[in-house]
C-alpha positions as a LaTeX table, in Angstrom:
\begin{tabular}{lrrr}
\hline
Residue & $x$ (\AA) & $y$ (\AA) & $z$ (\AA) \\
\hline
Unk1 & $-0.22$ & $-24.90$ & $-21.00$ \\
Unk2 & $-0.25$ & $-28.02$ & $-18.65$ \\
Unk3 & 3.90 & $-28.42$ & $-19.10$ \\
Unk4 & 4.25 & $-24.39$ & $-18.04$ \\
Unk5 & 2.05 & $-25.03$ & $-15.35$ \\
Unk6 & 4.09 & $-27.74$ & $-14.08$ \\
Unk7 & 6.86 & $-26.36$ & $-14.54$ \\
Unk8 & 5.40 & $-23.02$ & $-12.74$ \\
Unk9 & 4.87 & $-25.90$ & $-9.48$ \\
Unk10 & 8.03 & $-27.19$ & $-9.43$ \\
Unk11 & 9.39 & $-23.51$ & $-9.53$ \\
Unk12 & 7.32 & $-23.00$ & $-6.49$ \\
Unk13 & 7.90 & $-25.86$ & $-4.68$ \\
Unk14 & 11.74 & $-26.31$ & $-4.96$ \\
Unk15 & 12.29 & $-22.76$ & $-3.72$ \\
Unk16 & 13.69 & $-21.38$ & $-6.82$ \\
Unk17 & 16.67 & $-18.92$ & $-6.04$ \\
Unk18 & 15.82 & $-16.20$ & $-8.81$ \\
Unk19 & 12.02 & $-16.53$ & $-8.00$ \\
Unk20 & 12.29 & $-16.34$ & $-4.18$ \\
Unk21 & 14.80 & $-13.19$ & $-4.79$ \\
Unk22 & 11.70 & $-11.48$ & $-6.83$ \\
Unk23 & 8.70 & $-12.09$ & $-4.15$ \\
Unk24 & 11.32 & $-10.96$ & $-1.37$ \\
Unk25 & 11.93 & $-7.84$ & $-3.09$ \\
Unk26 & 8.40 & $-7.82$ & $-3.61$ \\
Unk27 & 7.19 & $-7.89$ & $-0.23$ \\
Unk28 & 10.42 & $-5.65$ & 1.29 \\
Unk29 & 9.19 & $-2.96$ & $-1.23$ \\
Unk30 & 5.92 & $-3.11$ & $-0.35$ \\
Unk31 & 5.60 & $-3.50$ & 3.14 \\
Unk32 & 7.60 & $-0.68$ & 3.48 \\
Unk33 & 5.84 & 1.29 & 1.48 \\
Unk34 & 2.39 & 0.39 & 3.36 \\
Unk35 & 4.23 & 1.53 & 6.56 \\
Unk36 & 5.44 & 4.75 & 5.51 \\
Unk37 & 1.51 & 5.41 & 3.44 \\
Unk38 & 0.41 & 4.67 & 7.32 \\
Unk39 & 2.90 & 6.94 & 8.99 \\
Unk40 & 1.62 & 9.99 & 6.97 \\
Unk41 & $-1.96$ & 8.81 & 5.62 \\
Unk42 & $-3.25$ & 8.06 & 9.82 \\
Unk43 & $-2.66$ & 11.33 & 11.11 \\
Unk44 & $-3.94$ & 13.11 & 8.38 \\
Unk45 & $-6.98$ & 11.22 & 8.09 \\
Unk46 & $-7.33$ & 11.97 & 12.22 \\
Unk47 & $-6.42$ & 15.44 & 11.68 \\
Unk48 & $-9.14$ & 16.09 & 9.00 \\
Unk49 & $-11.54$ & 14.14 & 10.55 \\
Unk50 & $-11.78$ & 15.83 & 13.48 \\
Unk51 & $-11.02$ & 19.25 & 12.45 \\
Unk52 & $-13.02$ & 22.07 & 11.26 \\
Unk53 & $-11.12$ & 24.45 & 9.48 \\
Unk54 & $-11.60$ & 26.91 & 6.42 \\
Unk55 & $-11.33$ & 24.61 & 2.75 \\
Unk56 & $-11.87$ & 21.36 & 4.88 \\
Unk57 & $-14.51$ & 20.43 & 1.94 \\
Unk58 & $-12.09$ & 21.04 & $-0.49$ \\
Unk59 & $-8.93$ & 18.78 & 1.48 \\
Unk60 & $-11.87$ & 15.92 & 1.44 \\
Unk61 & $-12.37$ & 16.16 & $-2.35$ \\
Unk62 & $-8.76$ & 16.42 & $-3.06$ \\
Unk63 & $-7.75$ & 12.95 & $-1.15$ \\
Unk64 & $-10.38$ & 11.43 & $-2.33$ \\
Unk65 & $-9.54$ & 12.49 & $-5.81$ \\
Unk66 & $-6.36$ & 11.11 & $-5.01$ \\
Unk67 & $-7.39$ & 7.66 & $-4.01$ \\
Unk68 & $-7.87$ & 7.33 & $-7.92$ \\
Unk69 & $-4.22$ & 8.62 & $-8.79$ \\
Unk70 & $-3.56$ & 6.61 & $-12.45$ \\
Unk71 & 0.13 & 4.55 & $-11.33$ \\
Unk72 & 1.55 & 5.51 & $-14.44$ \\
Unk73 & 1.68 & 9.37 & $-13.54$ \\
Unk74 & 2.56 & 8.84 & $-10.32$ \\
Unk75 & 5.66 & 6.89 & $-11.88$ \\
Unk76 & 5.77 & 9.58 & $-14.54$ \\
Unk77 & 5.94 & 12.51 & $-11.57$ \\
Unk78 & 8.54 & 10.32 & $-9.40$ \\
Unk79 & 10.58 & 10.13 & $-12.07$ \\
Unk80 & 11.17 & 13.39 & $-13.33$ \\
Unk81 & 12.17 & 14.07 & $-9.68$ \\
Unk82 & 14.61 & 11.36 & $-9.46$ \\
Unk83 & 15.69 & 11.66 & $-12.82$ \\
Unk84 & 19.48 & 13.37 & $-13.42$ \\
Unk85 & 18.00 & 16.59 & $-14.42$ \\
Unk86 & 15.41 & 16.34 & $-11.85$ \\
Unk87 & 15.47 & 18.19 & $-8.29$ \\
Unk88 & 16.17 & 15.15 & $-6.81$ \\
Unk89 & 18.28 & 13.65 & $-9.33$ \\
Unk90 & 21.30 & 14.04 & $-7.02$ \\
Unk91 & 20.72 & 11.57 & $-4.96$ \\
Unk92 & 20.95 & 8.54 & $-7.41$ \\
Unk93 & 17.72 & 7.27 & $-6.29$ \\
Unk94 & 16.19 & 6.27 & $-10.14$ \\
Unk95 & 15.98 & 2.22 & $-10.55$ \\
Unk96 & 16.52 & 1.47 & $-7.38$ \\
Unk97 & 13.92 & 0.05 & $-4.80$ \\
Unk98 & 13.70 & 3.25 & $-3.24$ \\
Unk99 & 12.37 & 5.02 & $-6.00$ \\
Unk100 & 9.52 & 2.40 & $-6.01$ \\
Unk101 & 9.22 & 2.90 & $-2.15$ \\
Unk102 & 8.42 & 6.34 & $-2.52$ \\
Unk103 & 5.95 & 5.83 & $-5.71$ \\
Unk104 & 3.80 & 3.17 & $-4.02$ \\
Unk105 & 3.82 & 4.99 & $-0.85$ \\
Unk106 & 2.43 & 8.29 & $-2.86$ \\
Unk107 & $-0.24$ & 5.70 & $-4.33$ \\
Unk108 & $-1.13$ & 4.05 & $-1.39$ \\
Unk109 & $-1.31$ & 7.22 & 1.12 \\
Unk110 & $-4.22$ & 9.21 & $-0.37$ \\
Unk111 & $-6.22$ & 5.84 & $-0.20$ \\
Unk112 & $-5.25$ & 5.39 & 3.74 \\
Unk113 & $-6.01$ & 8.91 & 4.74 \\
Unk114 & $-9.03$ & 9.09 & 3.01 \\
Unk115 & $-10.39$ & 5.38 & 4.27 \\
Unk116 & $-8.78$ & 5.98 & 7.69 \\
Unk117 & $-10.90$ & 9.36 & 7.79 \\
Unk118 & $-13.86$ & 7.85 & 7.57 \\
Unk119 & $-13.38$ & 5.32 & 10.23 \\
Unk120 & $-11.88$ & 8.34 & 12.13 \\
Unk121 & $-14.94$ & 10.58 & 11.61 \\
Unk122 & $-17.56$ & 8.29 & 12.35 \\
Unk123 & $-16.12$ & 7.26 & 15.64 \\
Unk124 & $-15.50$ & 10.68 & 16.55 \\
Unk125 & $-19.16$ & 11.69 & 16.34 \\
Unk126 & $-19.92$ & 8.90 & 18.09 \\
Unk127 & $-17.95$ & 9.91 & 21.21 \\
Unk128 & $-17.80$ & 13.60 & 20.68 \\
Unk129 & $-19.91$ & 14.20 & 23.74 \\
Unk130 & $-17.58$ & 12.22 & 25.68 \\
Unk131 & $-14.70$ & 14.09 & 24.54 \\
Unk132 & $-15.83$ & 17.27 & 25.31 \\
Unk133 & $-16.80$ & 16.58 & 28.92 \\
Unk134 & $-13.60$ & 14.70 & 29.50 \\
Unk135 & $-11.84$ & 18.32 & 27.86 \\
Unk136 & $-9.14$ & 15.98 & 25.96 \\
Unk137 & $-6.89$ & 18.05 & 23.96 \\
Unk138 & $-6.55$ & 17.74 & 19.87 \\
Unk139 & $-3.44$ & 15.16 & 20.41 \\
Unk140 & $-5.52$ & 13.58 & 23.27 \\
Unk141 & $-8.43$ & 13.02 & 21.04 \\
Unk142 & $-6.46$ & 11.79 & 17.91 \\
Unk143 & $-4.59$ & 9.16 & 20.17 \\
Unk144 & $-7.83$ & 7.64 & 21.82 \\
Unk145 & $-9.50$ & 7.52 & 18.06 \\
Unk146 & $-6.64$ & 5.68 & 16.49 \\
Unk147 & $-6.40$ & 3.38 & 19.76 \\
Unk148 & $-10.00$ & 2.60 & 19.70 \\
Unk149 & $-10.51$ & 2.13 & 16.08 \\
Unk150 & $-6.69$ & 0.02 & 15.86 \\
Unk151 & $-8.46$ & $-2.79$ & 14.17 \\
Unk152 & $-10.57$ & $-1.06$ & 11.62 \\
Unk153 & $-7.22$ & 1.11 & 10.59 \\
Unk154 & $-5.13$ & $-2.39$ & 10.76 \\
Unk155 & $-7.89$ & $-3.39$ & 7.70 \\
Unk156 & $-7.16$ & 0.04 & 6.19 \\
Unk157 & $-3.46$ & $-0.71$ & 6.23 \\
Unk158 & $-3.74$ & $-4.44$ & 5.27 \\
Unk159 & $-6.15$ & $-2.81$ & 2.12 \\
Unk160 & $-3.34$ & $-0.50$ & 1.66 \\
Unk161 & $-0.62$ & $-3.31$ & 1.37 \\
Unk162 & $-2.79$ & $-5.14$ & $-1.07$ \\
Unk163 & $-3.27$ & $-2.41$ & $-3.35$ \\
Unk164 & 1.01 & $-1.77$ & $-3.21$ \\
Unk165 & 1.82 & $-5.75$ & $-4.14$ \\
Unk166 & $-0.28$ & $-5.89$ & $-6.99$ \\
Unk167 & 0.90 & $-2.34$ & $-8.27$ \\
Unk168 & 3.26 & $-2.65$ & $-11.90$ \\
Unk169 & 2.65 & 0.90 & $-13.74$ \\
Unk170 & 4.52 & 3.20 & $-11.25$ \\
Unk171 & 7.32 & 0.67 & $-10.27$ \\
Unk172 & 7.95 & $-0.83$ & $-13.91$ \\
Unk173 & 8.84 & 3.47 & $-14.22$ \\
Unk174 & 10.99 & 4.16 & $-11.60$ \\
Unk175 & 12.62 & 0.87 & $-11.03$ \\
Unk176 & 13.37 & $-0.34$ & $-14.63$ \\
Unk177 & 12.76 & $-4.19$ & $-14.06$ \\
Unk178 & 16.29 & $-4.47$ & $-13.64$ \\
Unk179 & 17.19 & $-8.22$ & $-12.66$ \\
Unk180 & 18.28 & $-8.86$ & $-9.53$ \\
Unk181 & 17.79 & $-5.29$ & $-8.70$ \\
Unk182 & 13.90 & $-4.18$ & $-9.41$ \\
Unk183 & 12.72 & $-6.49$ & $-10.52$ \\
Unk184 & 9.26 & $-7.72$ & $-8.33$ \\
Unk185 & 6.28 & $-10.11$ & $-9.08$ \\
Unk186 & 4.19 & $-7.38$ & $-11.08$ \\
Unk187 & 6.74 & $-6.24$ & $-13.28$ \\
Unk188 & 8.24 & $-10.01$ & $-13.45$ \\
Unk189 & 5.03 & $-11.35$ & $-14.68$ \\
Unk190 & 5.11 & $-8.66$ & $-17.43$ \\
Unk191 & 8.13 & $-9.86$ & $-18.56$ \\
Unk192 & 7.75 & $-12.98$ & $-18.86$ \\
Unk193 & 4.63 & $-13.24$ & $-20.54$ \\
Unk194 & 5.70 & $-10.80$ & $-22.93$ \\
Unk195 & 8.82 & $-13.15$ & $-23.01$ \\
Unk196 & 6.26 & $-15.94$ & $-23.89$ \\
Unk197 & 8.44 & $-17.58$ & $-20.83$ \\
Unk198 & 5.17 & $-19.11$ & $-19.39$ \\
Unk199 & 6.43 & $-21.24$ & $-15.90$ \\
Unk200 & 7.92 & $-18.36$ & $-14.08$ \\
Unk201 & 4.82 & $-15.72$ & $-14.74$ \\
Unk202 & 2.61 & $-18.91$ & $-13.73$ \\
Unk203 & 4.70 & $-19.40$ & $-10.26$ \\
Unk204 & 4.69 & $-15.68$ & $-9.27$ \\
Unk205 & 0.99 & $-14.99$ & $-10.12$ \\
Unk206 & 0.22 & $-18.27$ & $-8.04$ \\
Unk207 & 1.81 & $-16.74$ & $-4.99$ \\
Unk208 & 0.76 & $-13.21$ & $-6.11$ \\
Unk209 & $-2.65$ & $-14.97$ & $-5.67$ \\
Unk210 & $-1.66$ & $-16.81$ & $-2.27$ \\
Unk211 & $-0.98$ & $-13.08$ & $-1.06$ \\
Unk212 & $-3.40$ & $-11.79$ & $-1.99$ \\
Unk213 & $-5.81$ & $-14.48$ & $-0.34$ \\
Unk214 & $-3.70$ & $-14.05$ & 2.82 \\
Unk215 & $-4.62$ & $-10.53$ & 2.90 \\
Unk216 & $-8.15$ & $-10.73$ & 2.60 \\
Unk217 & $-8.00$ & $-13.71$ & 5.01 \\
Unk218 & $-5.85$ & $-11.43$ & 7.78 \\
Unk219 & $-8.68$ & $-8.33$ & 7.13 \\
Unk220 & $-11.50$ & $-11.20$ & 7.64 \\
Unk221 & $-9.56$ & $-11.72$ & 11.02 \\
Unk222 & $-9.62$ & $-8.23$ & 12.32 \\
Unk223 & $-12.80$ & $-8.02$ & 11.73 \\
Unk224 & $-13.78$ & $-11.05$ & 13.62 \\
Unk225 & $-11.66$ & $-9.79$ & 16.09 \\
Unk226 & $-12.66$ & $-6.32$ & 16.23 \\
Unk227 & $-16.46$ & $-7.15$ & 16.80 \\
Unk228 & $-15.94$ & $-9.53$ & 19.25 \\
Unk229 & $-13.78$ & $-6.72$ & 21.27 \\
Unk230 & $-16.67$ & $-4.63$ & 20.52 \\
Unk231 & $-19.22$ & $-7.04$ & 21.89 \\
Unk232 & $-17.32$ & $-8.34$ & 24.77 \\
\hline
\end{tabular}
């Protein structure tokens, strides 16, 4: 255990080729993927937060439901549209990072509209008065909520991202852990433990880890930032 952990160091510290290929891939996949989950999740969770509409009870149960989607039928789903006798199958999108674009970003979506609605909701409310007497349109309304709650949906997004980089069930599915192709730190560490090849899963848990700490550590931030805006 002490040699592999070593070992996992000097991996980490001499900038390993294969293992700086895997967390690039890593973070290209999944940054992405938080973007596009952002693109679609923030104006829906606007839209349904301010909106009052026939079956608006039954939109909020349904993302929330959703928030709990199991990875491995979400992979499952993606694939049979990617695969060759899929719908989608033409486009030669199985096993490639794509294909694990699109599953994370179906993952990660349902969790930022449904967060982002909240935030959304509660502000709303809040200023609803205002609103009215200012007569703001629907698209007037939804821009000054998302401007005035940026940093509170900037912690929905970084919670987003954080839930995409430590995701393995849907992209070990659709991507196939191919090496030098697929292959990222979740589905790496799989691998190689399975592999019994100790120093490599050590290194890329370590900065899985360091990520992950950096996350928490940038939604501490806004925060901080975000009430001192508030009080200022």
């Amino acid at each position: 255990m002490g040699e592999a952990f070593s070992l996992a160091l000097a991996l980490v510290f001499s900038g390993d080729a294969d293992l700086l290929e895997i967390v690039l891939l890593s973070l290209r996949v999944s940054v992405t993927a938080s973007v596009l989950a952002c693109l679609f999740g923030l104006p829906l969770g606007a839209l349904i937060a301010i909106g009052r509409f026939p079956g608006r009870n039954a939109v909020l149960i349904l993302v929330n439901s959703l928030m709990g989607l199991p990875p491995v039928v979400v992979g499952l789903l993606v694939y049979l549209h990617l695969s060759r006798s899929g719908p989608l199958g033409f486009l030669g999108l199985l096993y490639t990072p794509t294909a694990m674009i699109i599953a994370q970003t179906i993952l990660i979506a349902p969790i930022v509209a449904a967060l982002s609605r909240q935030v959304l909701e509660d502000l709303h409310t809040e200023y609803a008065d205002q609103f009215r007497s200012l007569c703001l349109t629907g698209t007037q309304t939804v821009q000054a909520l998302l401007w005035d709650a940026r940093f509170s949906l900037l912690t929905v997004g970084l919670a987003g991202f954080g839930r995409a980089v430590a995701e393995v069930g849907a992209v070990i599915i659709v991507g196939g852990n191919i090496d030098h192709l697929t292959r990222v730190m979740t589905t790496a560490i799989a691998l190689e433990t399975s592999k019994g090849e100790l120093a490599l899963a050590l290194a890329l848990g370590m900065i899985l880890l360091v990520i992950a700490l950096g996350v928490n550590a940038a939604v501490q931030s806004v925060r901080l930032t975000a009430m001192r805006q508030a009080y200022a």
